[in-house]
C-alpha positions in Angstrom: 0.7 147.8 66.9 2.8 147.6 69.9 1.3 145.3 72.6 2.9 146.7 75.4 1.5 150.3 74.5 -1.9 148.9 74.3 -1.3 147.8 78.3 0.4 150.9 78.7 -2.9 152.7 77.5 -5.1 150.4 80.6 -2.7 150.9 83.5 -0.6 154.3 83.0 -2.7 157.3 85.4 -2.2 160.1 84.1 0.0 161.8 86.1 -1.1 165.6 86.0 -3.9 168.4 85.0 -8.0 167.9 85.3 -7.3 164.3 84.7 -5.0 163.4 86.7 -4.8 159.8 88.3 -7.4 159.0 85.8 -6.7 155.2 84.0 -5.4 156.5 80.1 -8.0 154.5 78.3 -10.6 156.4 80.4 -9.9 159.7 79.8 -12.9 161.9 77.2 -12.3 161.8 73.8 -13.3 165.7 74.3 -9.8 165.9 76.4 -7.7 164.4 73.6 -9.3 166.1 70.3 -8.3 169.4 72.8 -4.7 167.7 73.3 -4.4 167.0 69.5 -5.5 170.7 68.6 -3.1 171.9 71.6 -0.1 169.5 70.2 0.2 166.3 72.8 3.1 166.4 75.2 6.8 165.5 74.5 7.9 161.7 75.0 6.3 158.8 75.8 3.0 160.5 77.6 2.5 162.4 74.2 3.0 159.3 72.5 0.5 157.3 74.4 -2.1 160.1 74.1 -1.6 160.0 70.1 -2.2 156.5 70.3 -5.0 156.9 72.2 -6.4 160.1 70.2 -6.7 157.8 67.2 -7.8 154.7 68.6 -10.8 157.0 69.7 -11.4 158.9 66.9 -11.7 155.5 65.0 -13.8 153.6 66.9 -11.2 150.9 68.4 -11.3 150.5 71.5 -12.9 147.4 71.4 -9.6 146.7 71.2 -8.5 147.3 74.8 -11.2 145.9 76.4 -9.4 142.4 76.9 -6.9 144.3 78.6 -8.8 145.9 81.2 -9.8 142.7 82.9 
């Protein structure tokens, strides 16, 4: 995995909706499984989303935790 999405994922707001100017990494898994039914947003916003989609679904984000601080 790319380092620099896994920053990405702790500083990138997101930029519009119910969510917005919320930190990526904090937004409810509830809010992505909807976004994965939906079908995520084109280019790199949908991509980070994804990313973070299946970092929650499997239990990783342990992994960003380092980041945050």
């Amino acid at each position: 995995m790319d380092n620099e999405i896994l920053i990405n994922l702790v500083s990138m707001k997101m930029p519009y909706g119910k969510y917005k100017g919320w930190t990526l990494c904090n937004l409810p898994e509830p809010y992505l499984v909807w976004y994965h039914a939906k079908g995520f947003p084109a280019g790199k916003l949908g991509m980070m989303l994804n990313t973070l989609y299946e970092i929650k679904l499997n239990g990783l984000e342990y992994l960003l935790e380092p980041l945050k601080k």
